[in-house]
Backbone bond lengths (Angstrom), bond angles and torsions (degrees), N, CA, C in turn:
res aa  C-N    CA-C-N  psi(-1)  N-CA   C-N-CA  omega(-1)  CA-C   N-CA-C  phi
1 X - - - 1.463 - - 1.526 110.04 -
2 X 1.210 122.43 145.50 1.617 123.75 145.15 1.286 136.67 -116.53
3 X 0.899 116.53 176.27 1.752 133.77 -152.92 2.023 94.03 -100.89
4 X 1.217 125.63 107.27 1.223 111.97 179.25 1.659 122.58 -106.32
5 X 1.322 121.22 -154.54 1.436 112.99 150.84 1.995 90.10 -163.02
6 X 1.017 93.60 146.92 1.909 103.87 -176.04 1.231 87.93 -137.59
7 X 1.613 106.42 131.33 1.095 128.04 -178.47 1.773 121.81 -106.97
8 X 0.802 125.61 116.63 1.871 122.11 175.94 1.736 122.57 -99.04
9 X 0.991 99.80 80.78 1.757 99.18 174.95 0.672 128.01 -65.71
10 X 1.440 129.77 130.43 1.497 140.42 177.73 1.962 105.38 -60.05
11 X 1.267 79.75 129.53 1.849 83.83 174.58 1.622 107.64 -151.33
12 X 1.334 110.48 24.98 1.528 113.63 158.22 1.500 92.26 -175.31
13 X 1.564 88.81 174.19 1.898 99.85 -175.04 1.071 94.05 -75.59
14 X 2.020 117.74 154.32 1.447 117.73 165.82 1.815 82.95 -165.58
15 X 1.280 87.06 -178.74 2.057 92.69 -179.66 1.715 93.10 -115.66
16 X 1.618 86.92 159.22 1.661 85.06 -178.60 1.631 115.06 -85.71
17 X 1.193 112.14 31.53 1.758 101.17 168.50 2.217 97.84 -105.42
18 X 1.354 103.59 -19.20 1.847 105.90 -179.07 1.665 75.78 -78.99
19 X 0.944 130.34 -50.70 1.457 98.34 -142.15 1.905 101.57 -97.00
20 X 1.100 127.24 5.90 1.565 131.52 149.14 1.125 86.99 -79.43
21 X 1.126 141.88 -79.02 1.450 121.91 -158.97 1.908 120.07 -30.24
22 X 1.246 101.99 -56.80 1.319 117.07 -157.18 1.467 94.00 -75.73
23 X 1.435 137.48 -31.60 1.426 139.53 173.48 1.606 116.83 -62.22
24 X 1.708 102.86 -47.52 1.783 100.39 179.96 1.455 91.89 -71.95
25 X 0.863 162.57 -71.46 1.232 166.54 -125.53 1.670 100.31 -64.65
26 X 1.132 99.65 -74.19 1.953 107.77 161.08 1.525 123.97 -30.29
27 X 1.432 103.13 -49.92 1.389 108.92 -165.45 1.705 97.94 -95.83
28 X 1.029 132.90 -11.35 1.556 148.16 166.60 1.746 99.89 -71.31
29 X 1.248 130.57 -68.90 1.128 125.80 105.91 1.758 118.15 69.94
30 X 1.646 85.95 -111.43 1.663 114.79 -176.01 1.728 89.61 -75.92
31 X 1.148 116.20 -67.90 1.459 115.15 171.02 1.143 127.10 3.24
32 X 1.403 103.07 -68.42 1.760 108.83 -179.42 1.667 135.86 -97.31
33 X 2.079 72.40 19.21 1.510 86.95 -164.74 1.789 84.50 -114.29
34 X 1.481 128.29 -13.12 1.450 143.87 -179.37 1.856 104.29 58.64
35 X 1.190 77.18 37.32 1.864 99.03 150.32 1.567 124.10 -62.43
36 X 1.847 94.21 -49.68 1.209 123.15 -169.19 1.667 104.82 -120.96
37 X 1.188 115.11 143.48 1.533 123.77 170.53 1.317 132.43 -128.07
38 X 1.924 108.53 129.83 1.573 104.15 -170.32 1.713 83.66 117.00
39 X 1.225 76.38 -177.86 2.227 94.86 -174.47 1.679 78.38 -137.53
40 X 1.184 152.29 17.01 1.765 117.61 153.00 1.280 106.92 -122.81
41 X 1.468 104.76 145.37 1.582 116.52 167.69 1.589 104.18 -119.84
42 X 1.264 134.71 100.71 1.552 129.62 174.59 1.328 98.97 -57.64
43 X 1.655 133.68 136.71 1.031 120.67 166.32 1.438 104.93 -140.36
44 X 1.563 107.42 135.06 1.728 105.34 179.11 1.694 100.25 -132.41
45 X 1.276 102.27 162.75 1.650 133.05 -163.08 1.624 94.06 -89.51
46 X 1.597 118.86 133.20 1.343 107.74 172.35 1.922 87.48 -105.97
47 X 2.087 92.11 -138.07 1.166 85.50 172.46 1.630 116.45 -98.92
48 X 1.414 125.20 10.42 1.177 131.64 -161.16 1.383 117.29 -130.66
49 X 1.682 98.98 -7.47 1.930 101.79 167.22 1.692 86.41 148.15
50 X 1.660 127.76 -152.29 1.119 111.56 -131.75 1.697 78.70 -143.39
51 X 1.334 104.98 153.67 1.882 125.01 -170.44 1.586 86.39 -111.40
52 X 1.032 126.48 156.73 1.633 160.33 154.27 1.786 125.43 -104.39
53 X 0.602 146.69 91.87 1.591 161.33 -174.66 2.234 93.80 -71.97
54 X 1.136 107.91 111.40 1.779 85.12 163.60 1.698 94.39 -171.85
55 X 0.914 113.63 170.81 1.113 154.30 154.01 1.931 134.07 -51.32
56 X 1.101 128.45 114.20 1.555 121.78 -168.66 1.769 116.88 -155.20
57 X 1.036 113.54 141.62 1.726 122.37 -160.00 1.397 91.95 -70.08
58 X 1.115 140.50 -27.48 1.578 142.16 -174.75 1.534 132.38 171.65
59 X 0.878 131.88 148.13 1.369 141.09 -150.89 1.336 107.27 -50.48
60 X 1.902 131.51 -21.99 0.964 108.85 166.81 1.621 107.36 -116.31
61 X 1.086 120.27 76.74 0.957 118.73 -175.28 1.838 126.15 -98.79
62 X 1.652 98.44 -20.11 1.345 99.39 -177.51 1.478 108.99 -118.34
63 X 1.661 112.92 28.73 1.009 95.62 140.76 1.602 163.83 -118.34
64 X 1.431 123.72 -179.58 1.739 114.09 -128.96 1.347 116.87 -65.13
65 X 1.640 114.53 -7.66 1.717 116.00 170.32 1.601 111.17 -55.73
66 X 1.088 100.89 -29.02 1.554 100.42 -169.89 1.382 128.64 -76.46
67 X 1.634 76.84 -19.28 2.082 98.05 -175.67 1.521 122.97 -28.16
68 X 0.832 163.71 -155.60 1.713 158.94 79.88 1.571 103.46 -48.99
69 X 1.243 91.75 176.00 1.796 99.17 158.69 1.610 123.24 -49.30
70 X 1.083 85.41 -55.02 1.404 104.87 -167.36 1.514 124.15 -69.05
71 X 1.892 107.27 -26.12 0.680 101.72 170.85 1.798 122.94 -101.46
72 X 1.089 93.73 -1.78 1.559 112.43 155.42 1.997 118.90 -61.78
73 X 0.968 84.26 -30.66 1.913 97.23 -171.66 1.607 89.83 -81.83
74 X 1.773 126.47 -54.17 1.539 118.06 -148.37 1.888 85.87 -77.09
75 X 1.810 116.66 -26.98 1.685 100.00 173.35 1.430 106.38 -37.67
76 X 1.680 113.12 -79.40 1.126 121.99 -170.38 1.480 134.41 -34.51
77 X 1.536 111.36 -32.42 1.622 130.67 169.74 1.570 110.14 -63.31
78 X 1.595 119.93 -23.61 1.209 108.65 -164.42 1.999 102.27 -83.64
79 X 1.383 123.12 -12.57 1.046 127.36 167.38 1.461 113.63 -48.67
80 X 1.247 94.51 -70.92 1.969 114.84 168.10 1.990 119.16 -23.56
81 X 1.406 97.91 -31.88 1.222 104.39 -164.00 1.389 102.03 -123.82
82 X 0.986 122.32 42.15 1.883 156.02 -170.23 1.503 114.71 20.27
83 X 1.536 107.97 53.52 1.315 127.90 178.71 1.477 101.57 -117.12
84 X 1.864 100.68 141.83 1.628 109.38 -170.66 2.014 83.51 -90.71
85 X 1.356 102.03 -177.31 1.276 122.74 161.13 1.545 124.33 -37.99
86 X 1.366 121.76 119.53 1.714 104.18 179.64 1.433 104.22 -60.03
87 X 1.613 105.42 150.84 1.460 110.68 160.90 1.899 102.60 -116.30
88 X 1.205 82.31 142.64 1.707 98.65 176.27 2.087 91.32 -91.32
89 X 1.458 78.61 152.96 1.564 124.00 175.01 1.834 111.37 -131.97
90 X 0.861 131.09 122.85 1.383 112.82 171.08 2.006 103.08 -119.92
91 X 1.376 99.60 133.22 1.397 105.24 -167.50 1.321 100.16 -95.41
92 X 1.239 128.13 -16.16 1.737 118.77 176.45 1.366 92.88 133.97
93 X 1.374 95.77 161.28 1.790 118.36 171.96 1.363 114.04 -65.21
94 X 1.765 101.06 143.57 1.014 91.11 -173.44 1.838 102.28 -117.97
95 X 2.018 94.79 142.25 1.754 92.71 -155.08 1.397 111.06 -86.78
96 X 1.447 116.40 11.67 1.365 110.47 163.10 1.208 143.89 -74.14
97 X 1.689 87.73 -25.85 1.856 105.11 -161.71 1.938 92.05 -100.91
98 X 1.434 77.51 153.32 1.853 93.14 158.39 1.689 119.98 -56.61
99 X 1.832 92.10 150.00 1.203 83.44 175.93 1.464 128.57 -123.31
100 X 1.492 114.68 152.04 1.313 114.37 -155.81 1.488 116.63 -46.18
101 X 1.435 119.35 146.85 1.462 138.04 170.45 1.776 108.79 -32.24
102 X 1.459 143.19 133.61 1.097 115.05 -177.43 1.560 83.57 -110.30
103 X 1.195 137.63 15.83 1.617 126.71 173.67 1.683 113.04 -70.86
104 X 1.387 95.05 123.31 1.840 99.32 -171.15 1.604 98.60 -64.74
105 X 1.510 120.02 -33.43 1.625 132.59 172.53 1.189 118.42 -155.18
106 X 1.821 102.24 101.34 1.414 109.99 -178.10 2.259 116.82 -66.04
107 X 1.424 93.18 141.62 1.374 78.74 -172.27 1.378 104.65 -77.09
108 X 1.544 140.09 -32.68 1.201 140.30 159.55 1.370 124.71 -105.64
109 X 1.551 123.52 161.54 1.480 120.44 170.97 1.644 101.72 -122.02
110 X 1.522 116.92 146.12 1.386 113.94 141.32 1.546 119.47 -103.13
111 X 1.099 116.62 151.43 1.300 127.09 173.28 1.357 99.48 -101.72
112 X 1.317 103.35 139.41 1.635 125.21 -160.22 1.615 105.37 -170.62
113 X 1.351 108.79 136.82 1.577 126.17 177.61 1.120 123.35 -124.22
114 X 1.503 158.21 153.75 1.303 122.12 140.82 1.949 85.93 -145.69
115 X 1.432 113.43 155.99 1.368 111.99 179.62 1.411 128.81 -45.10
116 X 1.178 125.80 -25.33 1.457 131.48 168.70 1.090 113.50 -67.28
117 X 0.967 143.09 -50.78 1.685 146.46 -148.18 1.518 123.32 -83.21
118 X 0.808 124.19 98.61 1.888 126.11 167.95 0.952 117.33 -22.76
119 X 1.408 98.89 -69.97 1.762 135.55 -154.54 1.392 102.10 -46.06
120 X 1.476 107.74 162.34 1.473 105.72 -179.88 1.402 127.90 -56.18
121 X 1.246 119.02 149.32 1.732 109.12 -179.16 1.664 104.55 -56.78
122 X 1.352 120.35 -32.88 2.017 118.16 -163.44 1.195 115.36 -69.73
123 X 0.915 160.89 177.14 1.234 151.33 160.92 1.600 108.66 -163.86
124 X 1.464 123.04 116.39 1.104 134.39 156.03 1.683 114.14 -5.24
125 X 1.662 125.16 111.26 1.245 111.25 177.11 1.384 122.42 -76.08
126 X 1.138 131.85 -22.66 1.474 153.03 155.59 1.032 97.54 -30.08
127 X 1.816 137.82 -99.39 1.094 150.49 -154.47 1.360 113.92 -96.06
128 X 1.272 123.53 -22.47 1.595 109.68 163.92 1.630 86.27 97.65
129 X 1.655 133.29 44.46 1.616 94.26 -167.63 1.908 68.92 -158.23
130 X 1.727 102.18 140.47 1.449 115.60 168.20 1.273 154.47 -4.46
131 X 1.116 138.77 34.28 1.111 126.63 -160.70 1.181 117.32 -28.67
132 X 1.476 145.78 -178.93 1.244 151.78 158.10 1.305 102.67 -114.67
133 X 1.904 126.67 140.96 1.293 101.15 -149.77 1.532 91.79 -108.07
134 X 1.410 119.33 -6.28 1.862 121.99 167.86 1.440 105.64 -35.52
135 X 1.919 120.93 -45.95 1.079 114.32 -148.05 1.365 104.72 -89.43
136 X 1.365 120.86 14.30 1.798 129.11 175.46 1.278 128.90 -91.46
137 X 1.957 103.05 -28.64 1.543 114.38 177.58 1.381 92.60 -153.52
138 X 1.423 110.72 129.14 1.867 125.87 158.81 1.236 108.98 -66.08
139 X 0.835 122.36 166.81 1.877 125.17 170.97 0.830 126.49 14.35
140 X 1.216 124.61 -125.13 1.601 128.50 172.93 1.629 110.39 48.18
141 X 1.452 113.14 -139.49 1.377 117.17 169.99 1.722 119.26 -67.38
142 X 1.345 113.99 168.10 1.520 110.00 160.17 1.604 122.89 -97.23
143 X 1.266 114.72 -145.87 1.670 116.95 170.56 1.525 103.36 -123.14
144 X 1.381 111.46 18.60 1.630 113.31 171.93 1.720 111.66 -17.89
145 X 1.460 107.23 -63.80 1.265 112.66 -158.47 1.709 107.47 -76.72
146 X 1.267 115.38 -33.31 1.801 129.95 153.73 2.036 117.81 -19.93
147 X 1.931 84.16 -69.46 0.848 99.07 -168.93 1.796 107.31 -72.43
148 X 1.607 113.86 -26.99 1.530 98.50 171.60 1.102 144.05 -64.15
149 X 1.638 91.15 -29.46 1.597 107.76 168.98 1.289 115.65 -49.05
150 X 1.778 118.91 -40.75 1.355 122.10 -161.28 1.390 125.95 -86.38
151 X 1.537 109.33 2.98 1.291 149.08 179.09 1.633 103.18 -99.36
152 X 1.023 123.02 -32.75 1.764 108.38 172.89 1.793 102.38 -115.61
153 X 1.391 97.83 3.23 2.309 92.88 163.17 1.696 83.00 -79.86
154 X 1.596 122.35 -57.22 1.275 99.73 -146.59 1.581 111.73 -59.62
155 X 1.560 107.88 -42.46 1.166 111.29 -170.57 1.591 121.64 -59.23
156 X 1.297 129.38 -13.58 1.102 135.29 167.25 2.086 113.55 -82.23
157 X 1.352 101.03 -28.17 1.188 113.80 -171.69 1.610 94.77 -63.07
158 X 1.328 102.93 -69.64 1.384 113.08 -167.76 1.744 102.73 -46.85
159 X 1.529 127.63 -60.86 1.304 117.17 -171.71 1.671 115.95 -38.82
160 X 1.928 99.15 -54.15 1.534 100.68 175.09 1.455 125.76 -51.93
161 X 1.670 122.56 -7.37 0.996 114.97 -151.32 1.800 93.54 -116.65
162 X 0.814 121.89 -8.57 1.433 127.63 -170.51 1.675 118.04 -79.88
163 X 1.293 137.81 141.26 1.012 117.92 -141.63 1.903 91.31 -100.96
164 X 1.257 136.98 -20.17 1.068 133.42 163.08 1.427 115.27 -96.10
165 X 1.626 123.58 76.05 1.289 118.07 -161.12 1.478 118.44 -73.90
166 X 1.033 141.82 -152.77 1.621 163.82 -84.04 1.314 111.83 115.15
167 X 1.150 121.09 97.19 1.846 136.39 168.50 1.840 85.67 43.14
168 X 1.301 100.42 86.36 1.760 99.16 169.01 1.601 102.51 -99.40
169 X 1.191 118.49 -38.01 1.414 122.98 176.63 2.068 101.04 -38.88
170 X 1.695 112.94 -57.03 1.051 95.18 -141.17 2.038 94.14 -93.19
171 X 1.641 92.71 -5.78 1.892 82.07 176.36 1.557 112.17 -76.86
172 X 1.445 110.10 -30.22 1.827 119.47 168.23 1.466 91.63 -43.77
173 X 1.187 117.84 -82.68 1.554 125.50 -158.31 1.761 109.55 -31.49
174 X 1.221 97.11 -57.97 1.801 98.02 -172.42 1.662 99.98 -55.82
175 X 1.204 119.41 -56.38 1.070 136.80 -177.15 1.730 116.94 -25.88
176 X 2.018 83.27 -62.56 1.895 86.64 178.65 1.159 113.19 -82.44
177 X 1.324 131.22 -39.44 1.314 132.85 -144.16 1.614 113.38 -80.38
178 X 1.169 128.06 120.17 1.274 137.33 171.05 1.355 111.40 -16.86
179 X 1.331 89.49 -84.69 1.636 108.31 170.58 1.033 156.89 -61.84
180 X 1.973 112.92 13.59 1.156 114.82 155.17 1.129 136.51 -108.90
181 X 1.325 108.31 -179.45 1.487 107.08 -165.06 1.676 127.44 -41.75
182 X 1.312 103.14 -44.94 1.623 109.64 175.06 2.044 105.49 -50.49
183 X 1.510 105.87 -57.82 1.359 99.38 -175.43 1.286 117.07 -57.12
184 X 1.578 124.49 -34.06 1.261 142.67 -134.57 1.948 83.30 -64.99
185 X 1.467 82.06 -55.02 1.416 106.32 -162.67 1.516 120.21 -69.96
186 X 0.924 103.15 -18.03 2.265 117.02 166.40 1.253 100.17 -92.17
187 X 1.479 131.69 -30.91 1.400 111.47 174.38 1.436 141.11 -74.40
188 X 1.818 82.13 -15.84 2.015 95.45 172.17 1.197 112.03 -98.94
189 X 1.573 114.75 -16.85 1.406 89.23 148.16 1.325 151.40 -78.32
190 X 1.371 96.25 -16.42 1.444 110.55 157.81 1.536 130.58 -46.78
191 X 1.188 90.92 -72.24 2.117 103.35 164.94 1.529 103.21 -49.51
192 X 1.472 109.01 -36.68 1.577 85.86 -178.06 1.738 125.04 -94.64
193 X 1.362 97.53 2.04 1.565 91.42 155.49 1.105 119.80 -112.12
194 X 1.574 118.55 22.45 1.489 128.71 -179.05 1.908 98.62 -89.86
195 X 1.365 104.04 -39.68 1.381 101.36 -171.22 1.521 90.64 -107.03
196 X 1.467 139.41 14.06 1.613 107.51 158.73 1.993 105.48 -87.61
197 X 1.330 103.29 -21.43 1.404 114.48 174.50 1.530 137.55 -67.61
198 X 1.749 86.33 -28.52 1.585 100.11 -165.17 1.367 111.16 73.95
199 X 1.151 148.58 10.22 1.952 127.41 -165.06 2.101 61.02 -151.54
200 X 2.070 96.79 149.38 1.135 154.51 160.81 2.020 100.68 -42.30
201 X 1.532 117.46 83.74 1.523 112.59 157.95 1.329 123.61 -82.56
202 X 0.829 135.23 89.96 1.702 148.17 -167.50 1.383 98.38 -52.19
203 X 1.023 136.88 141.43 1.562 153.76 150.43 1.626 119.70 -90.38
204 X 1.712 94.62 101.74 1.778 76.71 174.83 1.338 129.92 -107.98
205 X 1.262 119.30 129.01 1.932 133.82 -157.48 1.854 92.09 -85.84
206 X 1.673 111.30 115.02 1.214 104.45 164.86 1.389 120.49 -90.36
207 X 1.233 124.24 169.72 1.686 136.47 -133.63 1.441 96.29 -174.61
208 X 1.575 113.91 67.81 1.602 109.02 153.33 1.715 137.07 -83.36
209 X 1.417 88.18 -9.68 1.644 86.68 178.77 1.651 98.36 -146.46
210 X 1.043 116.91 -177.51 1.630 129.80 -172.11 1.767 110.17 -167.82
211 X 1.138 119.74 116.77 1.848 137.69 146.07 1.427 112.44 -6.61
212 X 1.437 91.62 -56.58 1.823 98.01 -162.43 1.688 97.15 -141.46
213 X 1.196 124.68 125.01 1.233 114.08 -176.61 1.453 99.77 -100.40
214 X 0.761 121.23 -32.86 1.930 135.34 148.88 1.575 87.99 -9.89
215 X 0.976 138.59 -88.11 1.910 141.42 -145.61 1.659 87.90 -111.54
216 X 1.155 114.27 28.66 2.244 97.41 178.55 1.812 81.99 -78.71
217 X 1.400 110.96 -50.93 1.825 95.82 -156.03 1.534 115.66 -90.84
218 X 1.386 96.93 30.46 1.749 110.51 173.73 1.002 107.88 -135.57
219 X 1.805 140.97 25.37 1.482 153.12 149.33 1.260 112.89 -46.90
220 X 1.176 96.30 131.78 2.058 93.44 163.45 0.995 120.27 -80.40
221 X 1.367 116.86 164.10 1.621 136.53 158.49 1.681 98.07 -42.24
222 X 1.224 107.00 100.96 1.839 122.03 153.64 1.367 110.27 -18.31
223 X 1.846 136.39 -62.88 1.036 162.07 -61.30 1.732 77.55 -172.10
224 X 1.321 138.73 -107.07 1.395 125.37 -163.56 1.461 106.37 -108.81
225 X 1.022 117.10 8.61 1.695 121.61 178.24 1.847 110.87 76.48
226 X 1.130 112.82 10.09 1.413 122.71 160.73 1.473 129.90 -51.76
227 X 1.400 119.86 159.69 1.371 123.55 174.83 1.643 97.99 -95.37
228 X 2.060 99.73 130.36 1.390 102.77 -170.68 1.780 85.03 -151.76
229 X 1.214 116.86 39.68 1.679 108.09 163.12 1.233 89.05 -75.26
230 X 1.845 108.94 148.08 1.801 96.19 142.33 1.793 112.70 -114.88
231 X 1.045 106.96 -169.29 1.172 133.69 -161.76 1.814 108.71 -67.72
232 X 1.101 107.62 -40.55 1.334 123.33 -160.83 1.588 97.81 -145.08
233 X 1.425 134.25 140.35 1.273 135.60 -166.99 1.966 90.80 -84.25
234 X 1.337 98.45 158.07 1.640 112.63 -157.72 1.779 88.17 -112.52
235 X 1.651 104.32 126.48 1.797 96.38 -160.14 1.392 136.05 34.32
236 X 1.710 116.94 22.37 1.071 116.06 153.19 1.418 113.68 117.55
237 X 1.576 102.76 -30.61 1.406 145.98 -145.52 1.961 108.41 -115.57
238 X 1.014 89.41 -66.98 1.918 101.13 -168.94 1.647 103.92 -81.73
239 X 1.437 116.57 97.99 1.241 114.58 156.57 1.235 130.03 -75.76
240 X 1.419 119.51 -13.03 1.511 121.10 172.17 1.353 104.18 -121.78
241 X 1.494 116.32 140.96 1.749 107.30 149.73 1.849 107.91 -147.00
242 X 1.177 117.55 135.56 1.170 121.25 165.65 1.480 113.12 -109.17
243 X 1.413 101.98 108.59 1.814 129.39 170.53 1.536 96.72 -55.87
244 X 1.291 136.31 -31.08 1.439 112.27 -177.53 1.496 101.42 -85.73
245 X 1.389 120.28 -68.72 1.408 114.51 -179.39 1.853 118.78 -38.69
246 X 1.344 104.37 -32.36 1.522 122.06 -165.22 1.892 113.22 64.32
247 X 1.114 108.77 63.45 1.688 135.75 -175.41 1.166 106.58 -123.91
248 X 1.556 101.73 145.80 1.666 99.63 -176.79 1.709 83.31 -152.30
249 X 1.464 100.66 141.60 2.135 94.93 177.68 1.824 91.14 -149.68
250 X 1.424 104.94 -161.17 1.139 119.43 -168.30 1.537 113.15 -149.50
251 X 1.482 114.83 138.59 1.312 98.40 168.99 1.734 140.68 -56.66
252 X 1.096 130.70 100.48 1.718 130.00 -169.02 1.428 105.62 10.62
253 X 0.918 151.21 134.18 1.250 152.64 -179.74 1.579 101.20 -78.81
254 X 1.576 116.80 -45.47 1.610 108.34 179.31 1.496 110.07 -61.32
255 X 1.080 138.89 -10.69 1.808 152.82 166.58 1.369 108.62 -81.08
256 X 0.943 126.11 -19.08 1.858 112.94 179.25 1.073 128.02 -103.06
């Protein structure tokens, strides 16, 4: 990731509630297009129009081939609302976050979340490392609905994960369970960018606790009730994966 600054110059009169408007909208925008990463942009007014503070998968990340439609249209709106073209600044890498996928075309993706992480949910199956999700579809639609999902995994992640919780029983539950709604809903998107892509998006089912740790690493595949331990943990991480279902999990973490 890097540390950026996008700049908006004033190039006609406007008031500053059109021209916040016309900026979140943009940067909402790149967002759902994972141009941009995270849900904050600090943004302050100089004397010549308005700076952006954010976040980005790599140095070329905001630019306009990559756009969606849509976010091609909110560029164009920012004229309307007497803003010139953003200009990028890039302030340097940033050494916290992961770093981007260097596969020009990964042959597989897993989809993977966990509450900390910005970075895109996809991640290169090869290397275990981000995709950026601009570089999957040009225009057209965005990953709006991708990215919402990954906004109520985290938010459940984080509750389960906190050491004085708030309903931890029931954020675990969504979390592990195949069959609810949170998974229901990451798993079709999965299949469904498995077949808008053609190449295998893995779905990964988290597994923080287990009943019996006795039978945790002799569970079936969720997905057709198959045997899907492997042999050797998959990035270190995935003790199970089933290539037909396209599932990937882990042994309970309280068991290992």
């Amino acid at each position: 990731m890097w540390v950026a600054e996008l700049r908006f110059t004033l190039i006609a009169d406007t008031s500053l509630s059109r021209a916040e408007q016309a900026i979140r909208h943009y940067l909402e925008c790149l967002i759902f297009q994972g141009q941009m990463l995270g849900r904050e942009f600090p943004t302050y007014q100089t004397e010549d129009g308005f700076i952006s503070r954010l976040l980005v998968p790599e140095p070329e990340a905001l630019q306009q081939h990559w756009h969606s439609q849509r976010g091609a249209d909110a560029l164009e709106q920012l004229a309307q609302a007497g803003l010139g073209y953003p200009q990028l600044r890039l302030l340097g890498q940033d050494l916290m976050a992961n770093h981007t996928d260097p596969c020009a075309e990964p042959e597989a993706l897993i989809q993977f979340c966990s509450f900390s992480a910005m970075n895109s949910v996809l991640y290169c199956a090869e290397h275990f490392a981000p995709v950026p999700l601009y570089r999957l579809r040009q225009g057209g639609d965005d990953f709006e609905a991708l990215i919402r999902w990954q906004l109520q995994y985290q938010a459940l992640d984080e509750i389960q994960m906190q050491q004085d919780r708030v309903l931890p029983r029931q954020a675990e539950l969504s979390l592990q369970q195949f069959g609810s709604a949170l998974n229901k809903m990451g798993y079709q998107q999965a299949r469904a960018l498995s077949a808008e892509l053609g190449k295998p998006v893995y779905y990964y089912l988290y597994s923080g606790s287990s009943h019996d740790c006795a039978l945790e690493a002799e569970k079936p595949c969720p997905g057709c009730g198959g045997q899907w331990r492997l042999e050797q943990p998959w990035h270190q991480l995935f003790d199970f994966r089933c290539d037909r279902c396209q599932l990937v999990s882990n042994i309970a973490f309280d068991c290992s």
